[in-house]
mmCIF file of the N, C-alpha and C atoms, coordinates in Angstrom:
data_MODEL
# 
_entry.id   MODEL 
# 
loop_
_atom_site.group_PDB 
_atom_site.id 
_atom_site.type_symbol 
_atom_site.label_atom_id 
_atom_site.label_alt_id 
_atom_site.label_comp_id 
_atom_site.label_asym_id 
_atom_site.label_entity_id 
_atom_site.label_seq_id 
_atom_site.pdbx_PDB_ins_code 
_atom_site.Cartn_x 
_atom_site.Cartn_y 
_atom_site.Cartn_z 
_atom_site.occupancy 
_atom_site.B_iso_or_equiv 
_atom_site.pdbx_formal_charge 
_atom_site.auth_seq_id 
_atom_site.auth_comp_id 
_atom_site.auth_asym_id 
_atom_site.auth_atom_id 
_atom_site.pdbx_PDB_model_num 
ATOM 1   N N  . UNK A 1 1  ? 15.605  -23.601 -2.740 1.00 0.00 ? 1  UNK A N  1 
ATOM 2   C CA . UNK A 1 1  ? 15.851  -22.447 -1.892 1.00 0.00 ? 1  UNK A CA 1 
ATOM 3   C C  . UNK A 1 1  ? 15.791  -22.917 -0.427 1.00 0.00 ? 1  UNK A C  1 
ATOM 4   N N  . UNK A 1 2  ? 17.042  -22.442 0.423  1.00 0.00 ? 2  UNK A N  1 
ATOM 5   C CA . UNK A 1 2  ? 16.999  -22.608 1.918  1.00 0.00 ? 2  UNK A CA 1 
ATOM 6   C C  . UNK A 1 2  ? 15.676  -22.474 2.577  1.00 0.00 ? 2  UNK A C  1 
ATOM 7   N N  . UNK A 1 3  ? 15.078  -23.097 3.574  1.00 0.00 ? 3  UNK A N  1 
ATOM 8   C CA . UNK A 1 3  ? 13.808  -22.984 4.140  1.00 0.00 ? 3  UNK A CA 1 
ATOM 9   C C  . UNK A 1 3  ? 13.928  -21.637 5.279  1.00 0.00 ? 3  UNK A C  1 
ATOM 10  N N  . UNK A 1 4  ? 14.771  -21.355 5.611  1.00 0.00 ? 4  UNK A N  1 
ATOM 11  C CA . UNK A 1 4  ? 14.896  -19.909 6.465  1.00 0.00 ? 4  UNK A CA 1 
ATOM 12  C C  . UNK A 1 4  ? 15.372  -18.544 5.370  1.00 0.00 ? 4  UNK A C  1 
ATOM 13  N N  . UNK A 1 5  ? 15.704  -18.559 4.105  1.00 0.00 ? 5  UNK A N  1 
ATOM 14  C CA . UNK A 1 5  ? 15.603  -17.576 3.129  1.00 0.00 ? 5  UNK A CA 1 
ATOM 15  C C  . UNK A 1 5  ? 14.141  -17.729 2.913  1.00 0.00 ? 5  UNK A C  1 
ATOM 16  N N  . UNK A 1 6  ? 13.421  -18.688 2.302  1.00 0.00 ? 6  UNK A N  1 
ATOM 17  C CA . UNK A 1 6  ? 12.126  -18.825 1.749  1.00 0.00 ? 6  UNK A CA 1 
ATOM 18  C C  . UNK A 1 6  ? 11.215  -17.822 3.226  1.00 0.00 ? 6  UNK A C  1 
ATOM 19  N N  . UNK A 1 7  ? 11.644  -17.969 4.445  1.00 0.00 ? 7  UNK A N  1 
ATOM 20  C CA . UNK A 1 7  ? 11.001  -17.872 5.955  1.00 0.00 ? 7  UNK A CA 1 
ATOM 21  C C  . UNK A 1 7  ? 11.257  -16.381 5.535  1.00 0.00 ? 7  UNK A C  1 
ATOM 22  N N  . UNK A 1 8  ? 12.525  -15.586 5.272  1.00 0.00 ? 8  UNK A N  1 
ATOM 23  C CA . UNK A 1 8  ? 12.704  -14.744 5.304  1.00 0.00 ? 8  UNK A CA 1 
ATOM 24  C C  . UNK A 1 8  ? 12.020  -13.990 4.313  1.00 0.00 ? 8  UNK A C  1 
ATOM 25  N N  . UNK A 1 9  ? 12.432  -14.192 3.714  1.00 0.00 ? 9  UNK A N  1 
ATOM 26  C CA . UNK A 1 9  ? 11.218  -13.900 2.122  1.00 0.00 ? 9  UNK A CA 1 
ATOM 27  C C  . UNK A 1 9  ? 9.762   -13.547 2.615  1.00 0.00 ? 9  UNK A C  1 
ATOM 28  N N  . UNK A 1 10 ? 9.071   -14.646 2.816  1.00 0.00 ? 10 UNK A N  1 
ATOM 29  C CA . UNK A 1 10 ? 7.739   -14.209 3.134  1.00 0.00 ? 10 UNK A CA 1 
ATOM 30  C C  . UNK A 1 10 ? 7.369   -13.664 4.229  1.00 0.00 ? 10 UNK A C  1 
ATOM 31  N N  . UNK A 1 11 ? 8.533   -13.608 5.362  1.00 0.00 ? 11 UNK A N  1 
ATOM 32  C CA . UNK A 1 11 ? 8.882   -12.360 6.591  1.00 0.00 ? 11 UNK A CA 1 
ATOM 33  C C  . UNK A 1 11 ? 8.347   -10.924 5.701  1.00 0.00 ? 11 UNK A C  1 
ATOM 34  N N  . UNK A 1 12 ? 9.144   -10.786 4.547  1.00 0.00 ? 12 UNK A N  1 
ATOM 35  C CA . UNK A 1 12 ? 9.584   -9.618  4.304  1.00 0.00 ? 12 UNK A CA 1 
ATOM 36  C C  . UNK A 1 12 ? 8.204   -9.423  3.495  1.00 0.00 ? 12 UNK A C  1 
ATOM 37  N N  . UNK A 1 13 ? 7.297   -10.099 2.955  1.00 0.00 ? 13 UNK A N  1 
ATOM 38  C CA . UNK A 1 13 ? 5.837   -9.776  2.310  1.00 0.00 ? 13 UNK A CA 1 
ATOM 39  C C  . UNK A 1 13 ? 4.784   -9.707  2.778  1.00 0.00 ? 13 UNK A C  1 
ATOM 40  N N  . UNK A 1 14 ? 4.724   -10.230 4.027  1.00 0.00 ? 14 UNK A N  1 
ATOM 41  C CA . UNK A 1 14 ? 3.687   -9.954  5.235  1.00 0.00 ? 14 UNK A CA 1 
ATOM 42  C C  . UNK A 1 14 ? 4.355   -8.107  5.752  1.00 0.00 ? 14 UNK A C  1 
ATOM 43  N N  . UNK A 1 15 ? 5.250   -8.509  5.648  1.00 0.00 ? 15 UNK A N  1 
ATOM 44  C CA . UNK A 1 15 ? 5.448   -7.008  6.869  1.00 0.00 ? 15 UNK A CA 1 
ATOM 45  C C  . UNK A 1 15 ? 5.154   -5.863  5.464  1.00 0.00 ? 15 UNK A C  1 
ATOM 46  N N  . UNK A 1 16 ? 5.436   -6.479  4.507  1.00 0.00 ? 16 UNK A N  1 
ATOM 47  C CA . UNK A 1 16 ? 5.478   -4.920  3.129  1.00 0.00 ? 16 UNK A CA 1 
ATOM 48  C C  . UNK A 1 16 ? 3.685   -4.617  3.496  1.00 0.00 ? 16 UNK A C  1 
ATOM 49  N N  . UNK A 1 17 ? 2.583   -6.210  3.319  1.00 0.00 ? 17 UNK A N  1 
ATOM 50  C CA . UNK A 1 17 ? 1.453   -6.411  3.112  1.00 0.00 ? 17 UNK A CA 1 
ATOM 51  C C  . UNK A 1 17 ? 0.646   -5.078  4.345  1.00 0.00 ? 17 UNK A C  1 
ATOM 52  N N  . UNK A 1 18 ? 1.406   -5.638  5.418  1.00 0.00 ? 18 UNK A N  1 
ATOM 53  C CA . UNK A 1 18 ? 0.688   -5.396  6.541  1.00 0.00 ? 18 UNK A CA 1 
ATOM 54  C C  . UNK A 1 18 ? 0.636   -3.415  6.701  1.00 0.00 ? 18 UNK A C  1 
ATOM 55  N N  . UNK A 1 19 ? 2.051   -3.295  5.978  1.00 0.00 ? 19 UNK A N  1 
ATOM 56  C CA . UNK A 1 19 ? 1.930   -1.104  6.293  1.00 0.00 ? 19 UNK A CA 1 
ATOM 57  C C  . UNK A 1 19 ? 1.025   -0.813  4.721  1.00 0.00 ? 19 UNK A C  1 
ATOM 58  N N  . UNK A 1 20 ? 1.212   -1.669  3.926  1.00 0.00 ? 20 UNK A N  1 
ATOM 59  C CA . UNK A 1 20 ? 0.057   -1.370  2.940  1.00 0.00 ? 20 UNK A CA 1 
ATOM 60  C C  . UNK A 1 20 ? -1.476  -0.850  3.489  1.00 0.00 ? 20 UNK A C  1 
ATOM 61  N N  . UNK A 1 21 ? -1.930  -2.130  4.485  1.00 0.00 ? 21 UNK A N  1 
ATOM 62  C CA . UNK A 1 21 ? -2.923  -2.380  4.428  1.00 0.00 ? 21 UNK A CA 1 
ATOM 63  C C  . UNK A 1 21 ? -3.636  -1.272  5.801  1.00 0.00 ? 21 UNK A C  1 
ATOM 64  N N  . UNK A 1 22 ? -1.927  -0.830  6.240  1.00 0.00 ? 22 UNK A N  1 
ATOM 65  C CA . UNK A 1 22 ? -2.880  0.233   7.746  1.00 0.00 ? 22 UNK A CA 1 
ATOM 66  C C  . UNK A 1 22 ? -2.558  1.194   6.785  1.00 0.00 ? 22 UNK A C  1 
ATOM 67  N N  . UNK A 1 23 ? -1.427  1.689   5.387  1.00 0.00 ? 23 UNK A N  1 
ATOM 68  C CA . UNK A 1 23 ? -1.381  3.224   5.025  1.00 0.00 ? 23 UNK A CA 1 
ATOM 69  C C  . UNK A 1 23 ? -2.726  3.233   4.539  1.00 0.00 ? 23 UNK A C  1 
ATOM 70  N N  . UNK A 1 24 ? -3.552  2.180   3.833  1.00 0.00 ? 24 UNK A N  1 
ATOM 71  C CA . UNK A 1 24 ? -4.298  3.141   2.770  1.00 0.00 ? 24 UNK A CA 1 
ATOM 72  C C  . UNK A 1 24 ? -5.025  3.866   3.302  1.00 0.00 ? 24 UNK A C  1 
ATOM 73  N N  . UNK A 1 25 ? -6.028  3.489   4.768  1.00 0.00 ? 25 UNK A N  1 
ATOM 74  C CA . UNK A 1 25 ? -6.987  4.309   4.910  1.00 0.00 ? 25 UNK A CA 1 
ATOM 75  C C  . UNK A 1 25 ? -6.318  6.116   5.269  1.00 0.00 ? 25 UNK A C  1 
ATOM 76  N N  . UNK A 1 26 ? -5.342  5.974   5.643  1.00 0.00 ? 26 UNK A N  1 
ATOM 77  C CA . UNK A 1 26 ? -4.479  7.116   6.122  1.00 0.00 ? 26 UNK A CA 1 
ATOM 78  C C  . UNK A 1 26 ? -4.149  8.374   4.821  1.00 0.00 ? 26 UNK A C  1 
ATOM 79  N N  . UNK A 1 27 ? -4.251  7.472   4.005  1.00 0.00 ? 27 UNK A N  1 
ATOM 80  C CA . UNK A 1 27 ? -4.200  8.197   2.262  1.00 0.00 ? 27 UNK A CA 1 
ATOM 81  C C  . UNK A 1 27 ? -5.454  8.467   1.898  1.00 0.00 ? 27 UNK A C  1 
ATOM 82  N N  . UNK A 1 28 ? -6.344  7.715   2.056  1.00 0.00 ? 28 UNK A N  1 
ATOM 83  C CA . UNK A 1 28 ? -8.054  7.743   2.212  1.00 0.00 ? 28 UNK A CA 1 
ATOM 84  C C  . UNK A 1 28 ? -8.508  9.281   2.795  1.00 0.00 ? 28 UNK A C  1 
ATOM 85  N N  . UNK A 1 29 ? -8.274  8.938   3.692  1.00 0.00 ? 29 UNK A N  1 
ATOM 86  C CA . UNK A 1 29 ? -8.641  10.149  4.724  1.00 0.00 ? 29 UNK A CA 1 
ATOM 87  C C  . UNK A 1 29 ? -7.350  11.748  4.259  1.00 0.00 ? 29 UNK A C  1 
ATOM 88  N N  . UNK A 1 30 ? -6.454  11.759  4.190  1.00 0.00 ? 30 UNK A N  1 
ATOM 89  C CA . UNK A 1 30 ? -5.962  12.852  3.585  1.00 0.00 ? 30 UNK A CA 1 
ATOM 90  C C  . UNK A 1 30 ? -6.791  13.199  2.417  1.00 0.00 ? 30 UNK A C  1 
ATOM 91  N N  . UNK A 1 31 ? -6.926  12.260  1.356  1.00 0.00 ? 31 UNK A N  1 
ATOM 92  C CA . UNK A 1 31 ? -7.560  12.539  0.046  1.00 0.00 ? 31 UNK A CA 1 
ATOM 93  C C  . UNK A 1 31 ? -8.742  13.039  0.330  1.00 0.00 ? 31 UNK A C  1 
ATOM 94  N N  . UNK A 1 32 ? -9.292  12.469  1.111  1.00 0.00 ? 32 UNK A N  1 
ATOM 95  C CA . UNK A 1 32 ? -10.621 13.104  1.281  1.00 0.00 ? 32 UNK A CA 1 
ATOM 96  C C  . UNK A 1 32 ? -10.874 14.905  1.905  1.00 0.00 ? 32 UNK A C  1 
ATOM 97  N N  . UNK A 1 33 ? -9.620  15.151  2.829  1.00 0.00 ? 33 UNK A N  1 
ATOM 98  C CA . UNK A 1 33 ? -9.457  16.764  3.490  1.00 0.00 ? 33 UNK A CA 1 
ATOM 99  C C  . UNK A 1 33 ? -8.703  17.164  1.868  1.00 0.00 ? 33 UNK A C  1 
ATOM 100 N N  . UNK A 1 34 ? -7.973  16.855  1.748  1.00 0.00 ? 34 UNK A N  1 
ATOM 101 C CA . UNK A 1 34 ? -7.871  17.356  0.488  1.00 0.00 ? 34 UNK A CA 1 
ATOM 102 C C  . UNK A 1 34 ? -8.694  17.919  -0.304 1.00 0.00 ? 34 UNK A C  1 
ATOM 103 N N  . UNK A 1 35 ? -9.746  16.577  -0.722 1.00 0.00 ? 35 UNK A N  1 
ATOM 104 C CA . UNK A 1 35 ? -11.040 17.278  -1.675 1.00 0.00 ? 35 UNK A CA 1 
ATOM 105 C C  . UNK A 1 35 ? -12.144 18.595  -1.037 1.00 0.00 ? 35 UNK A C  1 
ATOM 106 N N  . UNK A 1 36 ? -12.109 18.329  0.391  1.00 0.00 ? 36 UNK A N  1 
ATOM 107 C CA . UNK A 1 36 ? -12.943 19.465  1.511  1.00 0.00 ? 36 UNK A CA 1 
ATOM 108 C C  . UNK A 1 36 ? -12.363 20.622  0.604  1.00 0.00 ? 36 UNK A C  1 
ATOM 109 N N  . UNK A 1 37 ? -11.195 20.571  1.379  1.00 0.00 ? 37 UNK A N  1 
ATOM 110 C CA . UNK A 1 37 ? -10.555 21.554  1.193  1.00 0.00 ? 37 UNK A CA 1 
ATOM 111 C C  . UNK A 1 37 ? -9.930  22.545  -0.366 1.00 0.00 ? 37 UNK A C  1 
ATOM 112 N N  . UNK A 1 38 ? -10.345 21.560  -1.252 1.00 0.00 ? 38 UNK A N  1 
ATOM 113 C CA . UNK A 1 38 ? -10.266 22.048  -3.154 1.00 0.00 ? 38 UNK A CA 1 
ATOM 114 C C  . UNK A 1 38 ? -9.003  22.392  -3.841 1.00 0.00 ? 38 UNK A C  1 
ATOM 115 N N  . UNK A 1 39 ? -8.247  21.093  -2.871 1.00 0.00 ? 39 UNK A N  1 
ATOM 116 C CA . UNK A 1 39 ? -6.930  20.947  -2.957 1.00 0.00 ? 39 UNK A CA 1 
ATOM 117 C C  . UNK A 1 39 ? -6.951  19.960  -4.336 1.00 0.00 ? 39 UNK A C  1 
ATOM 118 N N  . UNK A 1 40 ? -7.325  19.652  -5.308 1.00 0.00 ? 40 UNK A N  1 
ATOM 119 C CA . UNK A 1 40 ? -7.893  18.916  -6.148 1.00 0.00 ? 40 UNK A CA 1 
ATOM 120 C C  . UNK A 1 40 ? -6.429  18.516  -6.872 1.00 0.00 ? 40 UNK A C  1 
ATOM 121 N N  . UNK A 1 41 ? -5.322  18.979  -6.973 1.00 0.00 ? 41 UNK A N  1 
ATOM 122 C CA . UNK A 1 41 ? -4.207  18.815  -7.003 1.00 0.00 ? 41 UNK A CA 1 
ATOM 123 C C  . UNK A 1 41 ? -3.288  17.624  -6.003 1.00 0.00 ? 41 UNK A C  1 
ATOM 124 N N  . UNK A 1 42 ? -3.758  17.944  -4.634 1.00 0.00 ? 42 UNK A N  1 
ATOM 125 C CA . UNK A 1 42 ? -3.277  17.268  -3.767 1.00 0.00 ? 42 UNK A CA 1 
ATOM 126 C C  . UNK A 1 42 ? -3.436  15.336  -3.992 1.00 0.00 ? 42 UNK A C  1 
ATOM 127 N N  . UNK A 1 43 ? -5.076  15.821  -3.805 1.00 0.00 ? 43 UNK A N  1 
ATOM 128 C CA . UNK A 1 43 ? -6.089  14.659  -3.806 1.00 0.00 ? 43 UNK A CA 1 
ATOM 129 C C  . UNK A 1 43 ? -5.909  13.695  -4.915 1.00 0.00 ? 43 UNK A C  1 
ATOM 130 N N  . UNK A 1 44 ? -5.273  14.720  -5.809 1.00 0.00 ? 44 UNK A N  1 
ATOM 131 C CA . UNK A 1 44 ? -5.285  12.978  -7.533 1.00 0.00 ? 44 UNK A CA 1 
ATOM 132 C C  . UNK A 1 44 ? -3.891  12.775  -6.919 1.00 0.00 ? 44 UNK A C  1 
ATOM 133 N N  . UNK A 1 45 ? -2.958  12.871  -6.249 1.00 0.00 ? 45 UNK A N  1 
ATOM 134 C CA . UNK A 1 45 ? -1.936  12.777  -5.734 1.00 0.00 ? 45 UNK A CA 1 
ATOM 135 C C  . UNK A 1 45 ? -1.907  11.330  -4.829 1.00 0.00 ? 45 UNK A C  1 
ATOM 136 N N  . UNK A 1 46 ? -2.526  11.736  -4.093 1.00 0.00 ? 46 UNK A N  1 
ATOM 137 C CA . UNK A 1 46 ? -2.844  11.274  -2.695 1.00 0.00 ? 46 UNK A CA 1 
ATOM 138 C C  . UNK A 1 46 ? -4.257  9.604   -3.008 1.00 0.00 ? 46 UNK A C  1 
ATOM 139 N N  . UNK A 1 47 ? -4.195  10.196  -4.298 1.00 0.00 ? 47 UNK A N  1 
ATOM 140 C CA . UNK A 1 47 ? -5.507  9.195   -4.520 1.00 0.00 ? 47 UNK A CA 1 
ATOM 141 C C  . UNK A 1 47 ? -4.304  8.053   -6.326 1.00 0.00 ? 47 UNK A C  1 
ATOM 142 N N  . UNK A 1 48 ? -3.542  8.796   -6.411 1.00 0.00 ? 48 UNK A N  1 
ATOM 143 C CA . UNK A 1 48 ? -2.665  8.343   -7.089 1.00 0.00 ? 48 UNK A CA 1 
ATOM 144 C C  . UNK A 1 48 ? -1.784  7.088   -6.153 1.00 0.00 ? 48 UNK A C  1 
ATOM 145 N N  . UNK A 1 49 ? -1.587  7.827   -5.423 1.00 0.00 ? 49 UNK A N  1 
ATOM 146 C CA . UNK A 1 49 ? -0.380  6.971   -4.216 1.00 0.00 ? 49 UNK A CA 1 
ATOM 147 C C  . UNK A 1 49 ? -0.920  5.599   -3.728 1.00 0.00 ? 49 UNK A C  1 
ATOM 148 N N  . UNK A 1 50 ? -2.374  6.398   -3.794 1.00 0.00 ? 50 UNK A N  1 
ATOM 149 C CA . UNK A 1 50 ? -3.136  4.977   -3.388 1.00 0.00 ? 50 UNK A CA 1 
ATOM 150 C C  . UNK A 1 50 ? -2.950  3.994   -4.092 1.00 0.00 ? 50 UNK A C  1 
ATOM 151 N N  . UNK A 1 51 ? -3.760  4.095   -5.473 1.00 0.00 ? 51 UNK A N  1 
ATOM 152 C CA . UNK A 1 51 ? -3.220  3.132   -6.374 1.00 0.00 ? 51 UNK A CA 1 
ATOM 153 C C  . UNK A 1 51 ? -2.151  2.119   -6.529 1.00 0.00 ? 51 UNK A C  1 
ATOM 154 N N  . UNK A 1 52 ? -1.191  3.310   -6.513 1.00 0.00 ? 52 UNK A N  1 
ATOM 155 C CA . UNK A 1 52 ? 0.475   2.437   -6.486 1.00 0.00 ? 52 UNK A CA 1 
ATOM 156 C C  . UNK A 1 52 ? 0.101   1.506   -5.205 1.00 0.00 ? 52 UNK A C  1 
ATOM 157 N N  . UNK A 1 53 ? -0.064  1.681   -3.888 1.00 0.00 ? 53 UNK A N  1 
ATOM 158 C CA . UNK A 1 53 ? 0.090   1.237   -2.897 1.00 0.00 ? 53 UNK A CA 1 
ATOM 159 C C  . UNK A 1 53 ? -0.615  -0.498  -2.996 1.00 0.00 ? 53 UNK A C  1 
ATOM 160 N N  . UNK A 1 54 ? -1.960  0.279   -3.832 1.00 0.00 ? 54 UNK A N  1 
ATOM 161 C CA . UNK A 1 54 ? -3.299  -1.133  -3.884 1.00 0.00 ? 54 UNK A CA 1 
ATOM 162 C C  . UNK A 1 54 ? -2.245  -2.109  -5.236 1.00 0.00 ? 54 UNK A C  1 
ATOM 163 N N  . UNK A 1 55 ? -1.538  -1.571  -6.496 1.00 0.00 ? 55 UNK A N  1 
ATOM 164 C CA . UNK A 1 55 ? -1.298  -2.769  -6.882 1.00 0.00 ? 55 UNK A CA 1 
ATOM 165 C C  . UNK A 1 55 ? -0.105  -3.580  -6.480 1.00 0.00 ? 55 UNK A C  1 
ATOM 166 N N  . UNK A 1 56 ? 0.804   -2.496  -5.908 1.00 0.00 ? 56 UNK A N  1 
ATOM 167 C CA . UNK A 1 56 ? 1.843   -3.246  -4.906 1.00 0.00 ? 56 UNK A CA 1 
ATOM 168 C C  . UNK A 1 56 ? 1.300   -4.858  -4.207 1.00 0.00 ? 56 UNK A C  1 
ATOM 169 N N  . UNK A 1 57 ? 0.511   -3.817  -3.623 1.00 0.00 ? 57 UNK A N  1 
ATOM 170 C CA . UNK A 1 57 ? -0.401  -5.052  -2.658 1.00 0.00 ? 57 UNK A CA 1 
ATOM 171 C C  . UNK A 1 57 ? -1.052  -6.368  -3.078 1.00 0.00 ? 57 UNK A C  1 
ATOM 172 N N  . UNK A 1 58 ? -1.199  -5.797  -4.436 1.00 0.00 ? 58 UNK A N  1 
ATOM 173 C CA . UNK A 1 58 ? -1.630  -7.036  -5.450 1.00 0.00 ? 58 UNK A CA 1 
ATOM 174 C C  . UNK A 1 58 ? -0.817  -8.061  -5.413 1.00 0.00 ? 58 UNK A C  1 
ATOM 175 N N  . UNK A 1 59 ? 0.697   -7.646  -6.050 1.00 0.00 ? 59 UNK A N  1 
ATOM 176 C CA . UNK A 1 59 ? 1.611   -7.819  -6.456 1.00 0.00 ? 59 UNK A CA 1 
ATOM 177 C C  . UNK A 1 59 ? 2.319   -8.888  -5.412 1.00 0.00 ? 59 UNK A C  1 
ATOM 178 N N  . UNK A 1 60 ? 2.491   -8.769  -4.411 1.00 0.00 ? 60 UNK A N  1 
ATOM 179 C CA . UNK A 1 60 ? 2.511   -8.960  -3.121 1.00 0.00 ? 60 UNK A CA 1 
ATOM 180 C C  . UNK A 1 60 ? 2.036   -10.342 -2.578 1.00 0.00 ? 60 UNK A C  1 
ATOM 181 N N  . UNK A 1 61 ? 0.323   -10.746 -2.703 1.00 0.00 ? 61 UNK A N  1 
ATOM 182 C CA . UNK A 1 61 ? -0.208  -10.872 -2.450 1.00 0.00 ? 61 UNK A CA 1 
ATOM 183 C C  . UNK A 1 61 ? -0.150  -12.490 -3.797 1.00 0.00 ? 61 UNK A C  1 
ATOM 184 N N  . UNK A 1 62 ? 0.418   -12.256 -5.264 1.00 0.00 ? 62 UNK A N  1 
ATOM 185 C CA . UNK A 1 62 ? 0.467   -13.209 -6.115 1.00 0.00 ? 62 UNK A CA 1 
ATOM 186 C C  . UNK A 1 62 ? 2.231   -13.587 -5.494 1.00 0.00 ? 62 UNK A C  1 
ATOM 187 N N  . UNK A 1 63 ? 3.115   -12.795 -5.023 1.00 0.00 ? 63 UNK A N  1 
ATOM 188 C CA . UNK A 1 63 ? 3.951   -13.475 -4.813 1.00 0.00 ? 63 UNK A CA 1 
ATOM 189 C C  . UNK A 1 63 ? 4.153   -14.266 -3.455 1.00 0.00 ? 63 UNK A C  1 
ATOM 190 N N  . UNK A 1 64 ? 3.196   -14.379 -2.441 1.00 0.00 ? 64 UNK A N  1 
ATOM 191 C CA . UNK A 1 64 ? 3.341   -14.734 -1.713 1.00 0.00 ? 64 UNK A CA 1 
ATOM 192 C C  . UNK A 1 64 ? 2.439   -16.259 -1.814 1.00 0.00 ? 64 UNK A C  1 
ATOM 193 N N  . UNK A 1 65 ? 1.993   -16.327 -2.748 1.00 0.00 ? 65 UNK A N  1 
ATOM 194 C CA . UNK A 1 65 ? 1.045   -17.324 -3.254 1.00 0.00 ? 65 UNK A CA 1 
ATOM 195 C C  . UNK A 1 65 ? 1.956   -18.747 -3.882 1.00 0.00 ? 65 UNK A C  1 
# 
């Protein structure tokens, strides 16, 4: 593989890594007004999204390896 595709490539897994890693607390903190609030619907939502987000990040994180 070209060394500026490979550049590009792991361009593109830092930058996925990096809005991972500022959304979650942002999903954190909704989930949490959510639960205040007995939105309990919202919150497995919002606490769902998370998830997806954390194994993305996993995911991510073995391919950049």
């Amino acid at each position: 593989m070209p060394e500026d595709t490979m550049l590009k490539g792991a361009t593109l897994v830092a930058q996925d890594q990096r809005m991972a890693h500022h959304g979650l607390p942002g999903f954190g903190t909704a989930a949490g007004r959510a639960k205040a609030f007995g939105k309990s619907d919202d919150e497995a939502k919002l606490e769902q999204s998370m998830c997806e987000i954390s194994r993305a990040d996993e995911f991510a994180s073995q391919v950049a390896a």
